[in-house]
C-alpha positions in Angstrom: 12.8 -9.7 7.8 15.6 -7.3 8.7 14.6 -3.6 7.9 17.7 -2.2 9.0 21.2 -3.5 10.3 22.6 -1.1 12.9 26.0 -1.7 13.0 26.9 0.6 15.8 24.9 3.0 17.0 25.4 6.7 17.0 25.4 9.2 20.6 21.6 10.7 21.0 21.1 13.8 19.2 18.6 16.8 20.1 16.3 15.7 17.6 13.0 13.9 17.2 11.6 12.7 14.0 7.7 11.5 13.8 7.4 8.3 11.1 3.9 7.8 9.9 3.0 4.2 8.6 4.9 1.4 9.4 5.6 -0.2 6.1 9.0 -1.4 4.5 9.8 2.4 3.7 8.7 4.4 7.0 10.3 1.0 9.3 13.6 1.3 7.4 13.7 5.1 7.7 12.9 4.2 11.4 15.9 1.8 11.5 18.2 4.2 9.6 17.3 7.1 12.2 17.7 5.6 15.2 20.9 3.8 14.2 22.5 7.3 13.8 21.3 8.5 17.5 17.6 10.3 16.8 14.6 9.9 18.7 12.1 8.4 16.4 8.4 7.7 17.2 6.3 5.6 14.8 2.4 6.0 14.5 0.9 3.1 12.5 -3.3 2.8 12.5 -2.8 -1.3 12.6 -2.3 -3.7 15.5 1.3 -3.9 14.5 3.8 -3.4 12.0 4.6 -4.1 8.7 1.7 -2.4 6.7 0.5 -4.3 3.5 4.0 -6.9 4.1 2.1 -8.1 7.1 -1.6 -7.2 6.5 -2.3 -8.8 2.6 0.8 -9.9 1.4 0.1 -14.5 1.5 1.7 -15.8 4.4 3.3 -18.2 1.7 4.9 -15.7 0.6 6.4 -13.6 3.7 5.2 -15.3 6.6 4.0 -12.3 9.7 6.4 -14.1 12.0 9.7 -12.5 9.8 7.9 -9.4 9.9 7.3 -9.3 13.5 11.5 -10.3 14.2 12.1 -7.3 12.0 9.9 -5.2 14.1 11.4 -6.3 17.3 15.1 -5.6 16.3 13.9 -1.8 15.8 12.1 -1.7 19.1 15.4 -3.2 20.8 17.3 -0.3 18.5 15.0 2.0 20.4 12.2 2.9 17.7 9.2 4.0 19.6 6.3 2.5 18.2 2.1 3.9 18.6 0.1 1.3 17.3 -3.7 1.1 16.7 -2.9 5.5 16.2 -4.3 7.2 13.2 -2.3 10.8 12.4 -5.5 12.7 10.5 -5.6 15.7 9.1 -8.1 15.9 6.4 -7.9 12.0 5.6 -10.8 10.0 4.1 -11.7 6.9 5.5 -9.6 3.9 4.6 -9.0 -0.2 4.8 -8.0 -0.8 8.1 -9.1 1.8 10.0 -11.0 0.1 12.0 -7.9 -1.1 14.2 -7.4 2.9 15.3 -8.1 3.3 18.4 -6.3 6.5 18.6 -6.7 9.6 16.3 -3.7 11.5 16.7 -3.9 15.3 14.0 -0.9 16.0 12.1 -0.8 19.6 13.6 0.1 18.1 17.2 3.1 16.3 15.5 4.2 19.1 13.7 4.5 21.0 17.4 6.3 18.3 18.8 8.5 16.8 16.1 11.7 18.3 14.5 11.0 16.6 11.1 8.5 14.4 9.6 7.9 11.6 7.0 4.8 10.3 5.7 5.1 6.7 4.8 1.1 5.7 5.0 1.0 3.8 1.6 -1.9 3.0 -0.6 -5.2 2.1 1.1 -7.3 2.7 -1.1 -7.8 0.2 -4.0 -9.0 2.0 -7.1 -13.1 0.9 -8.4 -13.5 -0.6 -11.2 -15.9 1.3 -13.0 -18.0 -1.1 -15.1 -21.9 -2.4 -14.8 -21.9 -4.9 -12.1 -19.2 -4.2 -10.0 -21.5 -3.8 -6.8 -23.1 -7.0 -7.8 -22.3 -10.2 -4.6 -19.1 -11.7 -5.5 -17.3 -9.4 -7.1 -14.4 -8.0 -4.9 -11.6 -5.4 -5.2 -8.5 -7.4 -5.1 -6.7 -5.3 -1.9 -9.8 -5.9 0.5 -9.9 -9.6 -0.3 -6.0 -9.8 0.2 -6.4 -8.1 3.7 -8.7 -10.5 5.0 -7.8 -13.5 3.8 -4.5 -12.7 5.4 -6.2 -11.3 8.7 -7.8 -14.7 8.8 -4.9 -16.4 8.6 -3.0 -14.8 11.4 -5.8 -15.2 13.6 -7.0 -11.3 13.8 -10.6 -12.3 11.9 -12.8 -15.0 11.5 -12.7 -17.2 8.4 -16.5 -16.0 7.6 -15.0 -12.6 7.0 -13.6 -14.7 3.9 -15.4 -15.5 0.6 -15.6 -19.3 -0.1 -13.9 -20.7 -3.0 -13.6 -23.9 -2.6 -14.4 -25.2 -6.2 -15.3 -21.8 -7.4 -14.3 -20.2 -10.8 -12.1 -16.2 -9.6 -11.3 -14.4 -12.6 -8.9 -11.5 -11.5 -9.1 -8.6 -13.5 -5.7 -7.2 -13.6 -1.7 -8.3 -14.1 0.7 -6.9 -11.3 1.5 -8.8 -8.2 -1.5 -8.0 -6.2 -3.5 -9.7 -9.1 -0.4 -12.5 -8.2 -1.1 -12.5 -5.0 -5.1 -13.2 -5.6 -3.6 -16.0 -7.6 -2.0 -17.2 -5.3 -4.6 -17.2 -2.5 -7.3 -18.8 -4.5 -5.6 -21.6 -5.2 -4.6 -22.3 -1.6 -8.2 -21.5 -0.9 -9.6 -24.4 -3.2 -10.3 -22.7 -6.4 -11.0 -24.8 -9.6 -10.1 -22.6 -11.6 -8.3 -19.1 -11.7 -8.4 -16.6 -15.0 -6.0 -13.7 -14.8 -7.4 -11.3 -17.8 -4.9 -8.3 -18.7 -5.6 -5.1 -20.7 -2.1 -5.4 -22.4 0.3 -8.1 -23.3 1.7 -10.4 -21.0 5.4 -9.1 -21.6 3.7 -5.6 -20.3 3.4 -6.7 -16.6 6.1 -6.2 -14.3 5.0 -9.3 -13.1 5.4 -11.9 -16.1 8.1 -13.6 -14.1 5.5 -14.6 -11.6 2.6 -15.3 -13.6 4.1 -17.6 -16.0 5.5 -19.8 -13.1 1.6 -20.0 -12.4 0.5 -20.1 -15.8 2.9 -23.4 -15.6 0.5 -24.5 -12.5 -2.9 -23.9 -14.6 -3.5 -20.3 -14.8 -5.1 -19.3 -16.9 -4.0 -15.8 -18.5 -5.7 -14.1 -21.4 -3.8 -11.0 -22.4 -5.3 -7.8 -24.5 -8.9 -7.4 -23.1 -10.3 -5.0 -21.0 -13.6 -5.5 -18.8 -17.0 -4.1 -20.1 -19.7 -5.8 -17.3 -20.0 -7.9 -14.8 -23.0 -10.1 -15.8 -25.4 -11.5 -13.2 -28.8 -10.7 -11.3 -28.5 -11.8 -7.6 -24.6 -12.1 -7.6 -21.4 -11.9 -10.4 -22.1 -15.1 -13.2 -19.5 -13.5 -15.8 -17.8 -10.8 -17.1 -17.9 -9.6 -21.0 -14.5 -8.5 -22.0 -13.6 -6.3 -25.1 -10.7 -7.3 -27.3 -8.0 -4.2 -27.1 -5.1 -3.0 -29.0 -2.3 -0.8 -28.6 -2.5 2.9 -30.5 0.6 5.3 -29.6 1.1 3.5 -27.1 -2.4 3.9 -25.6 -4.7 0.9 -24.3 -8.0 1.2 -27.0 -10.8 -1.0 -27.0 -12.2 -2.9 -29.8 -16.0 -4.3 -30.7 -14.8 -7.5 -30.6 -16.8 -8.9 -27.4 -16.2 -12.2 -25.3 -18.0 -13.5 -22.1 -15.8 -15.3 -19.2 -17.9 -17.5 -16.7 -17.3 -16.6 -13.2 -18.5 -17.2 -9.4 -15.8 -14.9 -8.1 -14.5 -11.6 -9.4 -11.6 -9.8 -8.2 -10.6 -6.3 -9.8 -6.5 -5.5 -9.0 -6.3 -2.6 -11.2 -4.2 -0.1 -8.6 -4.4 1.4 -5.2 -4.5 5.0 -4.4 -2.1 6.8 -1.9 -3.6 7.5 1.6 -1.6 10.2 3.3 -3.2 12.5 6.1 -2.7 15.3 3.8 -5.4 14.6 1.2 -4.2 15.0 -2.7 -0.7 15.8 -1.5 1.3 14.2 -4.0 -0.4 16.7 -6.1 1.5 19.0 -4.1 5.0 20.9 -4.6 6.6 18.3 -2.3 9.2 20.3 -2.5 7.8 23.1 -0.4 6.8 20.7 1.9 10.5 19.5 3.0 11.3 23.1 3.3 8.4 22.6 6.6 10.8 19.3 7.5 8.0 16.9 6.0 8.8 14.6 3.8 7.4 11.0 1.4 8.4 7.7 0.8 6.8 4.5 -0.4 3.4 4.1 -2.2 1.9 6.9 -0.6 4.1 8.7 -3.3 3.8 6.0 -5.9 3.7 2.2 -6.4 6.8 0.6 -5.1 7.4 -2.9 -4.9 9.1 -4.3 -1.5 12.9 -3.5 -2.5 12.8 -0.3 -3.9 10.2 0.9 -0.9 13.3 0.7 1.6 15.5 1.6 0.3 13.7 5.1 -0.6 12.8 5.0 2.9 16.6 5.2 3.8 16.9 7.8 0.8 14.6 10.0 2.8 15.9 9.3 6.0 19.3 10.6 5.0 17.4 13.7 3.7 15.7 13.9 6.6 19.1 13.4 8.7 20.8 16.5 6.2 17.4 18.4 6.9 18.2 18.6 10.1 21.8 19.2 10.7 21.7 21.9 8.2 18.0 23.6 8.6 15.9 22.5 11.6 17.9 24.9 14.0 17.1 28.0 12.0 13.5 27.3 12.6 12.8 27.6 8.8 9.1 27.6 9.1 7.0 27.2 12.5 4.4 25.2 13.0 1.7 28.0 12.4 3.4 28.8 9.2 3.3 24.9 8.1 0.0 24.6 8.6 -0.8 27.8 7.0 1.6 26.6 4.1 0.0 23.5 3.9 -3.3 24.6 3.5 -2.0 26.8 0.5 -0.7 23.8 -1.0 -4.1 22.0 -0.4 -6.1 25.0 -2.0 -3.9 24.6 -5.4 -1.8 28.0 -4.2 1.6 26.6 -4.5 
């Protein structure tokens, strides 16, 4: 998997940018950067790079060994990488962190960077919140990815994964995570999968994907929203309410069904994990006036495609950031971090 093709590169320049997360959009930005002659250092909390590419995306699908090649041509390009190194600054805790070894604080990489981009993704899966959820066998859709795929590339044990050999999942949910979990439960033994959507099928952005497994014996039932998980010692069911569309909105009905289950998995979003807590709440533009800047899903959900190539996006930003604004000093670190807190407290 190629993140960037260097052509030629560029004469070293007095610069050095810090890259945190090592996704598609922060390893292209890496790529970009170092092609043109900067000094980039990349902090990632995982045992290697690639974020959710190589940590839940099936191995069917993009195989951790293409990852790794892409990974390699940036280290050859001269890409600094820190792995296992989590950049905090007021960050929650988060999947994965349990591979950090290193905790490194934003306010060191301010002192010792020239510019900055936050590429840390989306973490965090969003809970559903019904009756139930907390019930055994009933899973949020990110988690289960991550270690079914962990399993598979030898960092955890197979009992770290839920059996479902012969099992019944009904996924809760209709974008390509919920494809993934698909995906993954029929390669895991499965009987039976149910994808159940709030909206129409024609809704999801990806109906090209789930009709190629609704041809394979998905099953999809579109315009219901979950109400409870049913079961005692561990998930039985789910009831589902019939929904329709007003203005536009998703409303639900009192029209009630129940859907048998042994496995539930939820895939209703992910939340943006950057070391700067509720950022994208922010003025980002007051931010790149410090010389930090966003890409990826820690801004919003991207798919593969559109994450790198708004990782070069910012990287040329970055690149015209610097030529034009880093020399002037603009803002020192003191006055970033005051400037940040200001944006934290709802100020800006």
């Amino acid at each position: 998997m190629r993140f960037y093709i260097c052509r030629e590169k560029s004469e070293p320049k007095p610069f050095k940018v810090a890259i945190i997360g090592a996704g598609p959009a922060g390893l292209t930005a890496a790529g970009y950067l170092a092609c043109r002659g900067y000094e980039v250092h990349v902090y990632d909390k995982m045992p290697e790079g690639g974020g959710m590419v190589a940590f839940a995306i099936p191995e069917v699908r993009i195989p951790i060994k293409t990852v790794r090649e892409g990974v390699k041509d940036l280290e050859k390009l001269g890409v600094n990488f820190h792995f296992r190194a989590k950049v905090i600054y007021d960050s929650p805790r988060e999947l994965g962190d349990e591979w950090a070894e290193h905790f490194v604080s934003l306010e060191r990489l301010l002192g010792e960077f020239d510019a900055l981009l936050i590429a840390t993704g989306a973490w965090r899966p969003r809970k559903l919140k019904v009756p139930g959820v907390d019930l055994p066998g009933v899973y949020d859709a990110l988690k289960l990815l991550h270690h079914i795929k962990m399993a598979r590339i030898g960092y955890y044990p197979w009992d770290r994964v839920p059996d479902l050999k012969g099992k019944h999942v009904v996924i809760i949910g209709a974008g390509y995570t919920a494809v993934d979990v698909a995906i993954e439960s029929r390669l895991l033994g499965a009987e039976k999968v149910t994808m159940v959507y709030r909206r129409s099928l024609e809704r999801s952005y990806a109906k090209a994907e789930i009709r190629k497994l609704i041809e394979e014996g998905l099953e999809f039932i579109e315009m219901a929203s979950p109400v409870r998980i049913i079961g005692e010692s561990r998930a039985e069911g789910v009831e589902f309410a019939r929904t329709k569309i007003v203005e536009g909105s998703v409303v639900t009905t009192d029209e009630r069904f129940i859907v048998d289950a042994d496995v539930v998995a939820y895939a209703i979003g992910q939340l943006p994990t950057s070391p700067i807590r509720e950022v994208v709440c922010a003025n980002e533009e007051i931010l790149k006036e410090a010389g930090i800047f966003f890409a990826g899903d820690v801004v919003a959900p991207r798919n593969i495609g559109t994450a790198m190539r708004e990782g070069r996006a910012r990287a040329k930003e970055i690149e015209e950031w610097l030529t034009k604004k880093a020399p002037k000093k603009v803002f020192p670190v003191p006055v970033t971090a005051r400037l940040i807190g200001s944006v934290l407290s709802g100020k800006c």
